[in-house]
C-alpha positions in Angstrom: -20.0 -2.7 -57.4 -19.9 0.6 -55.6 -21.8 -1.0 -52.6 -19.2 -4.0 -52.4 -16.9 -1.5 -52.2 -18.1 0.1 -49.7 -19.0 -2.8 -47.5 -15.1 -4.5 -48.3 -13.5 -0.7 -47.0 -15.7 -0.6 -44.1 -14.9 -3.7 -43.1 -11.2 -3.1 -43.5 -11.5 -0.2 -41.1 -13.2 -2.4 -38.5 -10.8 -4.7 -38.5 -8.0 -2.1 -38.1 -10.0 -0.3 -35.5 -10.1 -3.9 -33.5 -6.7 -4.4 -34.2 -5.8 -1.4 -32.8 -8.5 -1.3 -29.9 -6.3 -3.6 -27.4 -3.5 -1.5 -27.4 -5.7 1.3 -27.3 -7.5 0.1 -24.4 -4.6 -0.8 -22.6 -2.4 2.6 -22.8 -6.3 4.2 -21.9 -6.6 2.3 -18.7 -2.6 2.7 -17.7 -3.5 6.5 -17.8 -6.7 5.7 -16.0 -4.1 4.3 -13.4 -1.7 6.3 -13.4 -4.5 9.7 -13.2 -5.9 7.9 -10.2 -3.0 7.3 -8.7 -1.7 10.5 -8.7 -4.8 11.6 -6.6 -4.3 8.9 -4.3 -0.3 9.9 -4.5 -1.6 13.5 -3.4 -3.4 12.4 -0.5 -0.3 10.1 0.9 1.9 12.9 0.4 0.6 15.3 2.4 -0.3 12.4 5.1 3.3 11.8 5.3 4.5 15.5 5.7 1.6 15.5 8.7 3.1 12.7 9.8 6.5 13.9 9.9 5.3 16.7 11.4 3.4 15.0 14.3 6.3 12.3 15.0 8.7 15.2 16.4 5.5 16.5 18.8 4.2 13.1 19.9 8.0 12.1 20.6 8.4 15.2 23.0 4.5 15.3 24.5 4.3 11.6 26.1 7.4 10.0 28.0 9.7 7.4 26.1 7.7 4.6 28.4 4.3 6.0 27.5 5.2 6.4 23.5 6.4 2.6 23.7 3.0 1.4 25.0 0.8 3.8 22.2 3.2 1.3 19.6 2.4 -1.8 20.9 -0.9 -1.1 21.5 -1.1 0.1 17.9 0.3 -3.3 17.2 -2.3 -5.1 19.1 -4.6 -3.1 17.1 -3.4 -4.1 14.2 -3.7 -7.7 14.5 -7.4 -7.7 16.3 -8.5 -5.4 13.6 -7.0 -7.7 10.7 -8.9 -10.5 12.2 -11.7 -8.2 12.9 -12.6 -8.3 9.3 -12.1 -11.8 8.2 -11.0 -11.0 4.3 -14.7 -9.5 3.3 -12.9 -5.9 2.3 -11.0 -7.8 -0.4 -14.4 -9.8 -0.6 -16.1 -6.8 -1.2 -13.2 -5.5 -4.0 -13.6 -8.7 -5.7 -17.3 -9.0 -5.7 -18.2 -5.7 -7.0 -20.0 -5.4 -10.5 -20.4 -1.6 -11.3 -22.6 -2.0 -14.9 -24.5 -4.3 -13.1 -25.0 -2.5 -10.3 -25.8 0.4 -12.4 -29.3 -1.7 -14.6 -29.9 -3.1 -10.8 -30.1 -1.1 -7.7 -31.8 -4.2 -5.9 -27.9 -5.8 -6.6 -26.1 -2.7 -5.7 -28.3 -2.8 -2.4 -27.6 -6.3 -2.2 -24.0 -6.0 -2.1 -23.4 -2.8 0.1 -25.7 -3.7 2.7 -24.4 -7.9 2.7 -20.4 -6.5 2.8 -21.1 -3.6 5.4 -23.4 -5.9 7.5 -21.4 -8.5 7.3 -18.0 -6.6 8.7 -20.8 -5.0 11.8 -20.7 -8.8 12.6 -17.6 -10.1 12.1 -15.9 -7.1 13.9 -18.3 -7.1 16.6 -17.6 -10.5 17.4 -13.8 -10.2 17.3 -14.3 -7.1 19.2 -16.2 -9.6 22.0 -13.4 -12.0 22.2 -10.9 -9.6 22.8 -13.0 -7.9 25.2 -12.9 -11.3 26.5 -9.6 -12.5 26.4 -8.2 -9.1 28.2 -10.9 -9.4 31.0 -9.4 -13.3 31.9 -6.0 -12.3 31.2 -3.4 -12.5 34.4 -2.4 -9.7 35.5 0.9 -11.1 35.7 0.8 -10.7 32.0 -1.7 -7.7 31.1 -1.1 -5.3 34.7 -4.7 -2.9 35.1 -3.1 -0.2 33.4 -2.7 -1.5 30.3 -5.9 -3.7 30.7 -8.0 -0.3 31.3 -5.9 0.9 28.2 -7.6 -2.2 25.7 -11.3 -1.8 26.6 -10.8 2.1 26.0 -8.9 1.3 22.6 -11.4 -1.8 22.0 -14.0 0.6 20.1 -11.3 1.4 17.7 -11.2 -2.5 16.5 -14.9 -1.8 15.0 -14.2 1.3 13.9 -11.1 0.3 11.7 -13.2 -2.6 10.3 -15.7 -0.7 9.1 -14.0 2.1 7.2 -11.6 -0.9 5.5 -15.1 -2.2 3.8 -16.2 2.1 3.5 -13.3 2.8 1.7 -13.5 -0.3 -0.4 -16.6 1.6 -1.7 -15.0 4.4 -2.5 -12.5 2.5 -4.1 -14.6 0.2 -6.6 -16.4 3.4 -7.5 -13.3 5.0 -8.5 -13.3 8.1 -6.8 -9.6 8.3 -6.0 -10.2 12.6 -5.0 -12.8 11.5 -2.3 -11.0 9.1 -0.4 -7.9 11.3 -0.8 -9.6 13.8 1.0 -11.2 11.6 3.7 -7.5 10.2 4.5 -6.0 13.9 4.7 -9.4 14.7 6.8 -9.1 11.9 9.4 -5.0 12.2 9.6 -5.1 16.1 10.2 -8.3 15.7 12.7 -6.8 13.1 14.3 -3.4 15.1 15.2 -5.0 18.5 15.9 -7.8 16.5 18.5 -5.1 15.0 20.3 -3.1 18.2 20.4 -6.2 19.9 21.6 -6.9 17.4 24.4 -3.2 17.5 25.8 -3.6 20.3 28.0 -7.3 19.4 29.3 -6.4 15.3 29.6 -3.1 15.3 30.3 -0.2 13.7 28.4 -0.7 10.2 28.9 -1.8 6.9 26.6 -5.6 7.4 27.1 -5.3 11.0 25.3 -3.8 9.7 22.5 -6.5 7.3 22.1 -9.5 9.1 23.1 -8.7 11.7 20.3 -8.2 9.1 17.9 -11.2 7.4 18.5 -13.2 10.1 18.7 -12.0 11.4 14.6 -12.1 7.8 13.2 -16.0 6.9 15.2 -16.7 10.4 13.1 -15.5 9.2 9.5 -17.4 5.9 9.5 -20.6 7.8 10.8 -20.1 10.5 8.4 -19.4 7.3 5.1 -22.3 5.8 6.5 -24.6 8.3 6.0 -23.5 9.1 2.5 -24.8 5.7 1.3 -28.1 5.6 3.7 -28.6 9.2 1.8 -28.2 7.1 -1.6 -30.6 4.0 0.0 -27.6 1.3 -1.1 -27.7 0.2 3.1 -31.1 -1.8 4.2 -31.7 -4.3 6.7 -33.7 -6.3 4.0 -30.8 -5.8 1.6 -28.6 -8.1 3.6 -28.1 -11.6 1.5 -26.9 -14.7 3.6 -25.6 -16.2 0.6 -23.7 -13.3 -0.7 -22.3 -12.7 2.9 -21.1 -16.7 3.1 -19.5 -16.5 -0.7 -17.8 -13.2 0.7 -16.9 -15.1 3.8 -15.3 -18.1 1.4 -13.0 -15.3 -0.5 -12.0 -14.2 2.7 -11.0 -15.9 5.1 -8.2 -17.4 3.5 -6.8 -13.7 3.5 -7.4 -13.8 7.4 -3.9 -15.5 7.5 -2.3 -13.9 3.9 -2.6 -10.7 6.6 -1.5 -12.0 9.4 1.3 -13.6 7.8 1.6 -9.8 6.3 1.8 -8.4 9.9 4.1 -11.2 11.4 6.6 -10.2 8.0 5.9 -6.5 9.4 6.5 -6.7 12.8 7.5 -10.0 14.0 11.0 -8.7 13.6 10.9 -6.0 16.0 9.6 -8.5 18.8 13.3 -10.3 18.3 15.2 -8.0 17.7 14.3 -6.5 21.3 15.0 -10.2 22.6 18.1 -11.0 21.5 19.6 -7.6 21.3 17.4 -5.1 23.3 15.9 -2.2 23.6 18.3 0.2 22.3 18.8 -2.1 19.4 15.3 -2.0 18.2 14.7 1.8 19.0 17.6 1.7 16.5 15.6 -1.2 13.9 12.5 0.7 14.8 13.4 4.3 13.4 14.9 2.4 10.4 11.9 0.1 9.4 9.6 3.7 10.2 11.8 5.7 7.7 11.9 2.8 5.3 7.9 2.2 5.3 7.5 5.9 4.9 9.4 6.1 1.3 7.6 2.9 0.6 4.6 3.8 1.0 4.8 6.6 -1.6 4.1 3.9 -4.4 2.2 1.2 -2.7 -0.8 3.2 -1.3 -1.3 5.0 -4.4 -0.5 2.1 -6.5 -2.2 -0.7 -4.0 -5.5 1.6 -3.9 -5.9 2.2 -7.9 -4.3 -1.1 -9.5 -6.7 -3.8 -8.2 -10.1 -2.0 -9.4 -8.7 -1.5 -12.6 -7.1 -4.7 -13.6 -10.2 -6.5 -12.0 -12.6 -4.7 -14.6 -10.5 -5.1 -17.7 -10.3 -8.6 -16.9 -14.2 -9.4 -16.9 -14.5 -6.9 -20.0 -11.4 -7.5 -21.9 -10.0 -10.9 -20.6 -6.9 -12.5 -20.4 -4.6 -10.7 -23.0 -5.5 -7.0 -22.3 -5.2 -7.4 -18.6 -1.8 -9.3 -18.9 -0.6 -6.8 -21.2 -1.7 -3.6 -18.8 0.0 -5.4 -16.3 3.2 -5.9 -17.9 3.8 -2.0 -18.5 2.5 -1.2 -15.3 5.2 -3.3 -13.4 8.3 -2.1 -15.8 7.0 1.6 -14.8 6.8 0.4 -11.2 10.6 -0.8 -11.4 11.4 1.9 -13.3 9.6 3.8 -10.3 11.2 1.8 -7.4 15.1 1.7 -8.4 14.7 5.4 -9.0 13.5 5.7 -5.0 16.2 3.3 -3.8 18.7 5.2 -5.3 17.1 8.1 -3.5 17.2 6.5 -0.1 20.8 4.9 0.1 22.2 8.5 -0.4 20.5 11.0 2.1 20.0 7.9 4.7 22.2 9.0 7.1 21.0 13.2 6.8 17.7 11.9 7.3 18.0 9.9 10.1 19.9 12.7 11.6 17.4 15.2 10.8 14.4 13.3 11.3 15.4 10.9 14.4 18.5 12.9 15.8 22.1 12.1 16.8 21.1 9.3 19.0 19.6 6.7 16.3 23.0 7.2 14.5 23.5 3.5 12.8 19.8 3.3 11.9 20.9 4.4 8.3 22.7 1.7 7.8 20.1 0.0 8.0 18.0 1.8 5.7 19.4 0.8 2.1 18.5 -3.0 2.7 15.2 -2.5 4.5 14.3 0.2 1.7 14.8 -2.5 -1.4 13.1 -5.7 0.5 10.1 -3.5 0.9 9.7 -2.2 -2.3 10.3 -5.8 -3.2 7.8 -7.5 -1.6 5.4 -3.8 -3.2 5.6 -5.8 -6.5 3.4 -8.6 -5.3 0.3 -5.9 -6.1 1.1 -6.9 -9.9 2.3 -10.0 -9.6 -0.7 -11.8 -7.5 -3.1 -10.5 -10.0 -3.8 -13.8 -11.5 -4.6 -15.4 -8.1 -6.8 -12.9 -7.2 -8.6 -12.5 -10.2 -9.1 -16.2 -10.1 -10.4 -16.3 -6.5 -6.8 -18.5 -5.4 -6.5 -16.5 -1.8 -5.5 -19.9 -0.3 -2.6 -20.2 -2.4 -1.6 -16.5 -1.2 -2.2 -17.2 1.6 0.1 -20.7 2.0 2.8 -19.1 0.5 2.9 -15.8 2.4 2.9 -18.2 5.6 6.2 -20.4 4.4 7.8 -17.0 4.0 6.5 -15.7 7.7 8.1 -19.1 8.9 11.4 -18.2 6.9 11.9 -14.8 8.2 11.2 -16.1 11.6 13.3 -18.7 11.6 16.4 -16.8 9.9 16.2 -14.1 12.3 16.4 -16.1 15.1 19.4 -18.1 13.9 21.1 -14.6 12.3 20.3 -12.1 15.1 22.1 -13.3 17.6 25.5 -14.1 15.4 25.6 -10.7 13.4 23.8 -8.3 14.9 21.2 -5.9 14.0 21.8 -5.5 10.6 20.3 -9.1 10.5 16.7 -8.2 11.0 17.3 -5.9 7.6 19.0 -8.6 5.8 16.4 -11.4 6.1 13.5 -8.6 6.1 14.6 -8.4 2.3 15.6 -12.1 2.0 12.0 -12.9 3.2 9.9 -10.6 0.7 12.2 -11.9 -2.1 11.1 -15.0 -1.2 7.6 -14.6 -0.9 7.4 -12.6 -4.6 9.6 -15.2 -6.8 6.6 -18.2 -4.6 3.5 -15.8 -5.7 5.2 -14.9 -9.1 6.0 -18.8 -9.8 1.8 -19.6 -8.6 0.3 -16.7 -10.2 2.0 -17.0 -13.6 0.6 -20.2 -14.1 -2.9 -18.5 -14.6 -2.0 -15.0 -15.7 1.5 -14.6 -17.0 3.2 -11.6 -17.1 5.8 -10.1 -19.3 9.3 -8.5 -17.2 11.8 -6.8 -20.0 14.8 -7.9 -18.6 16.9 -5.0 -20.7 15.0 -2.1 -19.6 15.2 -3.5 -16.1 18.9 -3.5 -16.6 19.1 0.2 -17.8 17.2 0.9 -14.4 19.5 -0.9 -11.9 22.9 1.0 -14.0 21.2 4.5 -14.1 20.3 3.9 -10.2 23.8 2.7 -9.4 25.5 5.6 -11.2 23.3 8.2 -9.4 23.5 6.8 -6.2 27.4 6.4 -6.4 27.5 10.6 -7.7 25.2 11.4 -4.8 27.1 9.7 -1.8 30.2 11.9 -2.8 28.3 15.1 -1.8 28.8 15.9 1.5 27.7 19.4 3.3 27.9 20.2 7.1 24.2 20.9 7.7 22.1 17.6 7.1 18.9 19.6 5.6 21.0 20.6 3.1 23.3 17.4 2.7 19.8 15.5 2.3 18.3 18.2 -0.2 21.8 18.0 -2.7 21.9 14.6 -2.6 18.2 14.0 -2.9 18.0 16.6 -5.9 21.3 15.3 -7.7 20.0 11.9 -7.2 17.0 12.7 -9.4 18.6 14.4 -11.6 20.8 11.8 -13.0 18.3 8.9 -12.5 16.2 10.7 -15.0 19.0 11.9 -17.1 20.3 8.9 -17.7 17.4 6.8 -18.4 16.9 9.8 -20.8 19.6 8.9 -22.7 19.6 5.3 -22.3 16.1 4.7 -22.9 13.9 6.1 -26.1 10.6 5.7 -24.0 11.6 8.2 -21.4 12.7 10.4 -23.8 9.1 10.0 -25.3 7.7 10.7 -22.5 9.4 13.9 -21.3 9.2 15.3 -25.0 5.5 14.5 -24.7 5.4 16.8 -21.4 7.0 19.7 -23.4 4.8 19.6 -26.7 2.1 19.3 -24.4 0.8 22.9 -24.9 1.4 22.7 -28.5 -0.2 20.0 -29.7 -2.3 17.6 -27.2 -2.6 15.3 -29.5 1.1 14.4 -29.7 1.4 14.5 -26.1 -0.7 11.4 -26.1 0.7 9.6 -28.7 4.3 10.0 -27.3 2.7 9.1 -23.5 1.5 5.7 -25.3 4.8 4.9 -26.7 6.8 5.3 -23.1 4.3 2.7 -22.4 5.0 0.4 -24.7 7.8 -2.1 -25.5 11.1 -1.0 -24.8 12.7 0.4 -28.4 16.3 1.7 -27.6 
C-alpha cells in the first residue's frame, strides 16, 4: 500500500511539474531574450553615441557635394550587397542545429563551411557583375570619378557579405557579448582610421572608403580565423546539397530585402524629384534621426528573437513558442509607445541640436516617421510563423505589394502636399505591410495581442507626451533633456498605476537584494497575462 502511495504522489508531482514546465519554460527563455538583448542593446548604444559623434565631424571634414556622393554610394552598396548574398544568412539562421552540431562535428563542418562557401560565391559573382556593369556604363550616366569611386568601394560588397553569414554564427551560437564587441570594434576603428587618414589622404570620397575598407577587410579576416582555429571551415566540408537547400530558403528573401531597401530609401529618390534637394536634406535628417531611435529596439531585438523562438519551436513546438511570442510583442508595444512618446516631444531640440538651425521643419516630420518605423519593427514577431515554416515567398510577395504602394502613393501625394507626404505614406506603407504578414503568418502560428494592455500603453503615452510638449527652456540641450526625462517619468508612472505587471516588475527590481527568489517570481508575473 505504501509503494502505491508512493508511485500515485510521484506521479502527481510529475504531472504538476509538466503542468507547470511550459510556463516555466517560456518566462526562462523571455529572460534568455531579454538578457541577450540587453548585451546586444549595449553594443547599439554606444554605436549610436559614436555615431552621433562622428556625424558632426564627417559633416564638417568633406564638402556638402562630396558627403552626398559617400550617401549614395552607401546606397549603392547597400543594394549590391543585399543581392550579394542571395538570402543564405537567413539560410544559415534557419538551418542551424546546435545539439546536433554538438554529437556531430562532421555536420557542424558541414554547415559552416557549405554557408561561408557558399556567400564567397554568391558575393563574388555579384561582385563580378557590378564590376561589370560600371566598366560598360556611359559616362553620360556614371562620369570617371564616380566610376573610379565603385571599383575602389567594389571590395566592400564581399566584405559585407561575408561578415552578414560571420555574424550569423555568432548569432546561432548565442554569444550576444562577442558580437557586441566586434560591432563597437569595427564602428570605433572605422571612425578613428578615417580620421587618421584625413590629413595624409586628403578629405575626399576615396578616404572615407579606403579607411572603411581597410577595418571591415580586418573583422572578416580576423572571424575567419576564429573558426579555421576551431576546424568548423574545410574545403571538403562544403555540401552542394546543403548549399542548394540554403539557396531555396533564400532567394526568395533576395526580393523581401530589396523590397526592404526600396521601403527604405525609395522615398528619398522622390522626394528629391518632385521637391528637391533642400527638401530631402530636410526628409533625410528626419528619416536619419527617426532610424536612430529605432534602431534602439530592433537591432537588439532583431539579433536575439529569431535564434530563440527558432529553438523553442523544434524543442517545444507550437504552443510554447506562440505563447513566448505573445509576451514578447506586448513588452515590445509596451517598449515602442513608450519611445514614441519620447520622440514627439524633444523632436524639434534634437533636430536643433543635432542637425542645426537650418533643417528646422525636419521635426515635424519626425513623430510620423518615428511610429511607421517602429511599426513595420513588429514584423520580427509577427513573421515568425512564416519563417519557422520556411514561407520566405509569401514574405516576400507581400513586402513587394507594399513597396508598390508606397511608391505609388508618394508619387501621387508628393507633389499635392508636400514633404510631409513621404512621412505619411512611409507609415501608411509599413502598416500595410504588418496587418498582410500578420493576416499570412497567423494562419500557421497565431499569436495572442491584449488589446486592454495595448490600450493602457497608447493613454499613458498620450498623457506623457502632452505634459512633455508644455516644457519649454531656451537652450535645446536642456529643453531635450526635461522633456526626455519628464517623458519617462510619467510613461512609467503611469503604467505603474494603471497596470499590476509593471508594478510587479519594478517591486521585483527593489526586493531584488532581499530575496532573489521573489525577484523572479514577480519578473514572471510582469510577463504574464495582463491582471489589472
Amino acid at each position: 500500500m505504501n509503494a502505491t502511495l508512493i508511485q500515485v504522489v510521484t506521479e502527481k508531482t510529475a504531472k504538476q511539474a509538466s503542468e507547470r514546465r511550459p510556463s516555466d519554460a517560456v518566462a526562462n527563455e523571455i529572460k534568455r531574450l531579454l538578457q541577450h538583448s540587453s548585451h546586444y542593446l549595449t553594443g547599439i548604444l554606444i554605436s549610436l553615441a559614436l555615431g552621433f559623434v562622428s556625424f558632426p565631424i564627417f559633416t564638417r571634414a568633406f564638402s556638402l557635394s562630396d558627403y552626398g556622393t559617400i550617401e549614395l554610394i552607401a546606397k549603392v552598396l547597400l543594394l549590391f550587397t543585399a543581392l550579394s548574398k542571395m538570402g543564405l544568412q537567413q539560410a544559415a539562421l534557419r538551418f542551424y542545429d546546435g545539439p546536433a552540431f554538438v554529437s556531430d562535428r562532421a555536420s557542424a563542418r558541414r554547415y559552416y563551411s557549405t554557408m561561408f562557401g557558399g556567400m564567397v560565391l554568391t558575393a563574388t559573382f555579384v561582385t563580378l557583375i557590378f564590376l561589370g556593369g560600371v566598366t560598360l556604363a556611359p559616362s553620360s550616366l556614371i562620369g570617371p570619378t564616380l566610376k573610379t569611386l565603385l571599383f575602389l568601394v567594389s571590395a566592400l560588397i564581399v566584405a559585407r557579405a561575408l561578415t552578414s553569414v560571420l555574424f550569423v554564427f555568432v548569432r546561432t551560437q548565442e554569444k550576444a557579448r562577442l558580437y557586441s564587441v566586434f560591432t563597437v570594434s569595427t564602428k570605433v576603428a572605422s571612425v578613428a582610421v578615417i580620421c587618421l587618414f584625413l590629413p595624409w589622404f586628403g578629405r575626399s570620397v576615396r578616404t572615407f572608403y579606403s579607411g572603411t575598407i581597410l577595418v571591415e577587410t580586418a573583422v572578416v579576416i580576423v572571424l575567419c580565423s576564429m573558426l579555421l582555429q576551431r576546424e568548423k571551415l574545410t574545403l571538403e566540408g562544403f555540401d552542394l546539397t546543403l548549399f542548394r537547400n540554403g539557396l531555396a530558403f533564400g532567394l526568395p528573401l533576395i526580393f523581401y530585402e530589396l523590397a526592404s531597401i526600396t521601403l527604405d530609401a525609395g522615398d528619398r529618390v522622390l522626394v528629391r524629384h518632385y521637391l528637391g534637394a533642400d527638401a530631402m536634406g530636410r526628409y533625410s535628417v528626419a528619416y536619419g534621426m527617426s532610424d536612430y531611435v529605432n534602431n534602439l529596439l530592433i537591432v537588439p531585438l532583431n539579433l536575439a528573437l529569431a535564434p530563440i523562438y527558432l529553438r523553442l519551436w523544434k524543442s517545444d513546438g507550437q504552443e510554447k513558442t506562440s505563447a513566448f511570442l505573445s509576451r514578447t510583442l506586448d513588452l515590445y508595444l509596451m517598449a515602442s509607445l513608450g519611445i514614441f512618446a519620447v520622440a514627439a516631444a524633444t523632436s524639434r531640440s534634437a533636430v536643433l541640436l543635432l542637425a542645426s538651425s537650418k533643417y528646422r521643419g525636419a521635426e515635424l516630420l519626425i513623430p510620423t516617421l518615428v511610429a511607421g518605423l517602429l511599426v513595420y519593427t513588429s514584423h520580427m514577431f509577427i513573421t515568425a510563423g512564416l519563417i519557422i515554416h520556411n514561407d520566405t515567398r509569401t514574405m516576400a510577395r507581400l513586402l513587394a505589394y507594399s513597396a508598390l504602394f508606397n511608391i505609388g502613393l508618394n508619387c501621387f501625394l508628393l507633389p499635392r502636399i508636400g514633404l510631409w507626404a513621404a512621412a505619411l505614406v512611409t507609415l501608411l506603407s509599413y502598416l500595410l505591410c504588418v496587418v498582410l504578414l500578420g493576416r499570412a503568418s497567423f494562419k500557421v502560428l497565431p499569436l495572442t495581442i491584449d488589446g486592454r494592455a495595448a490600450g493602457k500603453y497608447v493613454l499613458a503615452a498620450a498623457i506623457a507626451w502632452y505634459a512633455a510638449v508644455h516644457v519649454n527652456i531656451e537652450s535645446p540641450f536642456l529643453n531635450l533633456a526635461g522633456r526626455m526625462t519628464l517623458t519617462v517619468l510619467l510613461y512609467v508612472g503611469l503604467l505603474y498605476i494603471f497596470d499590476a505587471r509593471i508594478r510587479a516588475l519594478l517591486g521585483g527590481f527593489f526586493d531584488r537584494s532581499r530575496d532573489p527568489r521573489n525577484f523572479e517570481e514577480k519578473v514572471l508575473a510582469a510577463t504574464s497575462e495582463s491582471k489589472a
